[in-house]
N, C-alpha and C positions, 0 to 999 in steps of 0.2 A: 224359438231359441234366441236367448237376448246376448246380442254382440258386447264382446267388452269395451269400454271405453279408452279412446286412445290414450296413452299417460301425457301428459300436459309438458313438455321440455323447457318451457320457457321458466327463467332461475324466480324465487320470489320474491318478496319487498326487498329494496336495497336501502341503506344508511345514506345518511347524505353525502357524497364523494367531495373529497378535500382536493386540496391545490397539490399539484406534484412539487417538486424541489426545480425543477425546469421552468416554471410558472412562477414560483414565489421568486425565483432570480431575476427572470424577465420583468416582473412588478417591480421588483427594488432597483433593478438599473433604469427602468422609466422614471421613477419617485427622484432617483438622484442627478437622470437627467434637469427635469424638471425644474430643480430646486438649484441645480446651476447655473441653469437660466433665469429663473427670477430673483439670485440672488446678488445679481451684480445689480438689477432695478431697483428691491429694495435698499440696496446699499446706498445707492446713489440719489433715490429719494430721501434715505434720511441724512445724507450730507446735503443735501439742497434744502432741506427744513430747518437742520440745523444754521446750515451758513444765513436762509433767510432769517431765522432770531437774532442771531449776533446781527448782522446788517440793521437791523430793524433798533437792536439796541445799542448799538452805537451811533444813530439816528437820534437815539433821546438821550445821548450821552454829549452830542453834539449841542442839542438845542439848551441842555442845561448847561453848559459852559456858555451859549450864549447870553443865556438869563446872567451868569456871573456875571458875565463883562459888561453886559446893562446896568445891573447891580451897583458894579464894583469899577467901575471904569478902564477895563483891560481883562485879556483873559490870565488863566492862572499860569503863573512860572513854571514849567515840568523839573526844575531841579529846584532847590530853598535850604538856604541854612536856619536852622529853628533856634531860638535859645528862650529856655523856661527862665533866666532873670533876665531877658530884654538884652543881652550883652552883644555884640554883633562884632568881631574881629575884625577888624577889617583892614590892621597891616599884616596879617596872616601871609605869610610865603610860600608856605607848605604848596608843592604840588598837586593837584587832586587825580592824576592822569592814573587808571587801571591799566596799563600795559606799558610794562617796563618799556626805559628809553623812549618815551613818547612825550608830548606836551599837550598838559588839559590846563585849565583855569587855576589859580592858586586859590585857597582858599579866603584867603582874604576878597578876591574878586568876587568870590561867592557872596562872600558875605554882604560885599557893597550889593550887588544885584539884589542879594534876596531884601536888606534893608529898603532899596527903593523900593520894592512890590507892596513890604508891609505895610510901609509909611502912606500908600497910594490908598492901598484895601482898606485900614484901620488908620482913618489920621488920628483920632484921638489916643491912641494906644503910644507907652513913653517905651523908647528904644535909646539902648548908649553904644557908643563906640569908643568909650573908653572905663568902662567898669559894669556892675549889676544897673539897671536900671531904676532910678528914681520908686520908691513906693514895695519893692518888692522884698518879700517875705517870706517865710514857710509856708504860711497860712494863705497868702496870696501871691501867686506868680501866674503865668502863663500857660496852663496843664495842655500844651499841645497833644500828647499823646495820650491824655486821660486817665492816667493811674495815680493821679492823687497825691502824688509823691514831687516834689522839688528837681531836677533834672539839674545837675549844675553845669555838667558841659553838656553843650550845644550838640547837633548832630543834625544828619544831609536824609532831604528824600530827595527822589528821583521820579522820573515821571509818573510811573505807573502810582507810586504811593500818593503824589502832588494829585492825583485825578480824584483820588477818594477823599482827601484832605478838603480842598479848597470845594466840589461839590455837597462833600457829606458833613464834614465839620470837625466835630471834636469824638475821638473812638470811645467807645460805651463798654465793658466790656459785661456780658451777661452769662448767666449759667448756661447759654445752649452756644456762647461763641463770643464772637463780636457783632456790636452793631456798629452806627455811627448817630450825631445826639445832636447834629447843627452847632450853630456857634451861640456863648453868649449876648443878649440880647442889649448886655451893660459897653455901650464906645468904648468906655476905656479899658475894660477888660471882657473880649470876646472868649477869650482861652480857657474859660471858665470849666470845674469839672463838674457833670452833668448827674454824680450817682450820689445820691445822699449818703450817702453810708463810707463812702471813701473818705481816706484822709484828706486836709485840705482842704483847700475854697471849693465851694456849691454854688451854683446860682440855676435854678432850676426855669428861669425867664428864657427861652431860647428861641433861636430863628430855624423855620424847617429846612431840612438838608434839601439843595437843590435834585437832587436823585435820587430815586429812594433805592438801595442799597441793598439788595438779598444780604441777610446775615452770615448764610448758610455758604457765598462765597466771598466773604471777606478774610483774608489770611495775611499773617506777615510773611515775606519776603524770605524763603530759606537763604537763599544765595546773597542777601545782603544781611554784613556780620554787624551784628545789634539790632536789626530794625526794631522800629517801635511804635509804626502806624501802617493801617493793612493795606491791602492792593486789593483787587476785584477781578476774582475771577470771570472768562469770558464764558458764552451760553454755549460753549462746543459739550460741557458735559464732561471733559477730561476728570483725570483723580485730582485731587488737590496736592500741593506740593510736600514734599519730605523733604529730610535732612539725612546722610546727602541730598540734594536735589537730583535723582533718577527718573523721575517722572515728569511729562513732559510740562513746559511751562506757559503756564494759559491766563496768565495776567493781561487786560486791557495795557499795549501804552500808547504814552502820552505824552507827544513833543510839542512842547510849545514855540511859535516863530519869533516870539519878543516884537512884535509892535514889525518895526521894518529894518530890526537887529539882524535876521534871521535864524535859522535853528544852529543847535548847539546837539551834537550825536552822543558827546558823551553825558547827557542828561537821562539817558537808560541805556545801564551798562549789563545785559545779563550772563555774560559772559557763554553763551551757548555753544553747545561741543558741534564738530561737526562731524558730519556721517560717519568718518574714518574713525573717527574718535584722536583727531588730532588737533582738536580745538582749543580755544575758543575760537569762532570764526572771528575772523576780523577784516575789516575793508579799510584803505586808506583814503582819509580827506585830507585835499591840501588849505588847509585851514589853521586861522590864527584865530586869536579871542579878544575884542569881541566879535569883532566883524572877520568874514571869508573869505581872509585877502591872501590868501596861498602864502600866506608867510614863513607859513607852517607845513608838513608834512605828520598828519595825528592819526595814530591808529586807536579805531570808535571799534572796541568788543560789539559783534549783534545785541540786538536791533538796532535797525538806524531809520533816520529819518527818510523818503521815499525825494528823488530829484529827478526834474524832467530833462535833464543834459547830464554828459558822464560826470560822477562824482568821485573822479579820479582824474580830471581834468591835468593836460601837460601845462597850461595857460587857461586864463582868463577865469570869470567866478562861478560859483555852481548856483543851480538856479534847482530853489526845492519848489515840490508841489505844496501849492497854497502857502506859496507866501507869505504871508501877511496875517495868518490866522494860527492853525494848528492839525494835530496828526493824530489820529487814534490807530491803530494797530492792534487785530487780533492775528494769534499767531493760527486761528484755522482748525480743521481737523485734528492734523498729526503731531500740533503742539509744538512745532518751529517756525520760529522765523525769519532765519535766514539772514543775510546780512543785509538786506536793505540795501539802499543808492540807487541808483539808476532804476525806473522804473521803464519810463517812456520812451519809446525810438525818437532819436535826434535828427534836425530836420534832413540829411542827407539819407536819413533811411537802411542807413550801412549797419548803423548798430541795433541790433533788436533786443526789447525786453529781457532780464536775467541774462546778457550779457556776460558768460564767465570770465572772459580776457579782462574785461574790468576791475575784477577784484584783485588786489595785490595782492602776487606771493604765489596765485595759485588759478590752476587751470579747472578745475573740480567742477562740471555743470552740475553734478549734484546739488552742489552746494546752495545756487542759486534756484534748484526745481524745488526745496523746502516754501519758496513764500508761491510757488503757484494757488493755493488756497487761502493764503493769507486775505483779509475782511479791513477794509477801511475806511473812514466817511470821504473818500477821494474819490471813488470806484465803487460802480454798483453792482456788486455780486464777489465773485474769489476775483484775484487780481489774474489769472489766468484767463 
């Protein structure tokens, strides 16, 4: 008799078994731990990559202002009055201070300084102080700003523009932007315009720009009214500027010390807001022009030049870094910078870096935690 076969209980083939809802949360709260942990690393590597380029370029921004002043026998002015017929004003009275109630240089002063520089850089080149200068025409003037056209009244750059100026030369202007096109190669007229096709003097003989210039960040100045020659953006990567200027502002500047004159704050004026949005920030120098003989109490709009003792001193004169040479300034990641002055603790050691009692008017540490990332050829790495 044949037994029957037990029936088999065990279930048969199964589908592949999926992740429960308990599972798939457990996975995604690990993924987001994860990724909040390495995302403060890579953040901070790529601001340490990035702060290493600017540093790195404002190192060859440095060494090419040296070659100028070998060149040219002095570094470049950060502020200059231009004039396309050579005309230089120079009993001009006019005030030039950006913050009512304040005292800046007239412009006639301007004038006289920027005439000394030119007459230094280009001795052959004809400059008047009392009308157009000798020789000039439509056809020939001085095409500082490169548009070909005759410029009849004069007009002011400021550091950040003086930096692409005096390194890059004459602005170029091209279908994908601006470039910059060196100086003419003719003494008596370097000013020469570089694009055949424009109106006006051509001289296609030129000297190469001491820097070579990314196109892609040369821009004119929103927050200065007419500019006409560009500034250089720094390697942070920020947007480029708009009108209004909302975005943050990532111009190279560029103070120059005048030989053993020393610096002048109000030679970049960008008027930056401060955190509250109660700006422009501003710091007080007690300073007179030409020399920083407290003669004066001047309120310098941000950025300012960087000084190793308070530069709001009650007495006695302010002492900036580097002296005797010059200042580059990036404003860093977050695209401020803050107001400048006091860098260095003073030798009692009472006052420390970003110092906010310093700044007149205002108690705000905020204000002075913007230039913690700020990049300069003074200091190697962020100034923090």
């Amino acid at each position: 008799m044949t037994r029957p076969r037990p029936i088999d209980a065990s279930p048969g083939p199964r589908g592949p078994r999926g992740f429960t809802l308990v599972e798939l949360l457990m996975v995604m709260a690990v993924l987001a731990l994860l990724i909040a942990l390495l995302l403060p690393a890579i953040n901070s590597a790529m601001r340490t990559a990035k702060s290493a380029a600017t540093g790195a370029e404002i190192n060859q921004l440095a060494q090419a202002l040296a070659a100028f002043k070998s060149k040219y026998g002095d570094y470049p002015p950060s502020r200059i009055y231009l004039s396309e017929r050579g005309y230089y004003p120079v009993t001009d009275t006019t005030n030039l201070a950006k913050v009512a109630g304040t005292t800046d240089m007239t412009g006639g002063q301007l004038a006289q300084r920027s005439l000394a520089a030119m007459r230094k850089f280009f001795p052959r080149v004809q400059f008047s102080t009392s009308g157009t200068a000798p020789g000039i025409t439509a056809s020939n003037f001085y095409d500082f700003n490169g548009n070909g056209v005759l410029d009849t009244d004069g007009y002011i750059l400021y550091g950040h523009e003086c930096l692409v100026f005096f390194l890059g030369g004459i602005p170029l202007a091209t279908t994908s932007g601006v470039s910059v096109s060196g100086f003419g190669k003719d003494p008596q007229n370097p000013f020469s315009n570089a694009n055949p096709t424009a109106a006006g003097m051509y001289n296609a003989n030129r000297t190469a720009p001491l820097f070579e210039f990314s196109p892609n960040r040369l821009f004119l100045d929103v927050n200065h009214t007419g500019a006409l020659n560009p500034a250089y953006l720094d390697s942070q990567g920020n947007p480029a500027p708009v009108a209004p200027a909302s975005a943050p502002i990532n111009f190279y500047v560029y103070f120059s010390s005048y030989g053993n004159n020393g610096y002048d704050p109000n030679d970049v004026n960008l008027a930056e807001t401060a955190p509250a949005g109660d700006g422009p920030i501003a710091l007080g120098f007690r300073v007179g022009f030409p020399l920083y003989n407290n003669a004066t109490s001047c309120i310098s709009p941000a950025p300012n030049p960087y000084t190793s003792t308070s530069s709001y001193p009650a007495s006695g004169a302010i002492s900036f870094i580097n002296a005797q040479s010059f200042q580059i300034i990036s404003s860093g990641v977050d695209g401020q910078y803050g107001v400048g002055g006091q860098y260095s603790a003073e030798s009692n050691s009472q006052v420390l870096p970003f110092d906010a009692t310093r700044i007149a008017g205002t108690t705000d540490t905020s204000v002075r935690s913007l230039e913690k990332d700020n990049i300069t050829n003074f200091h190697n790495g962020r100034l923090d």
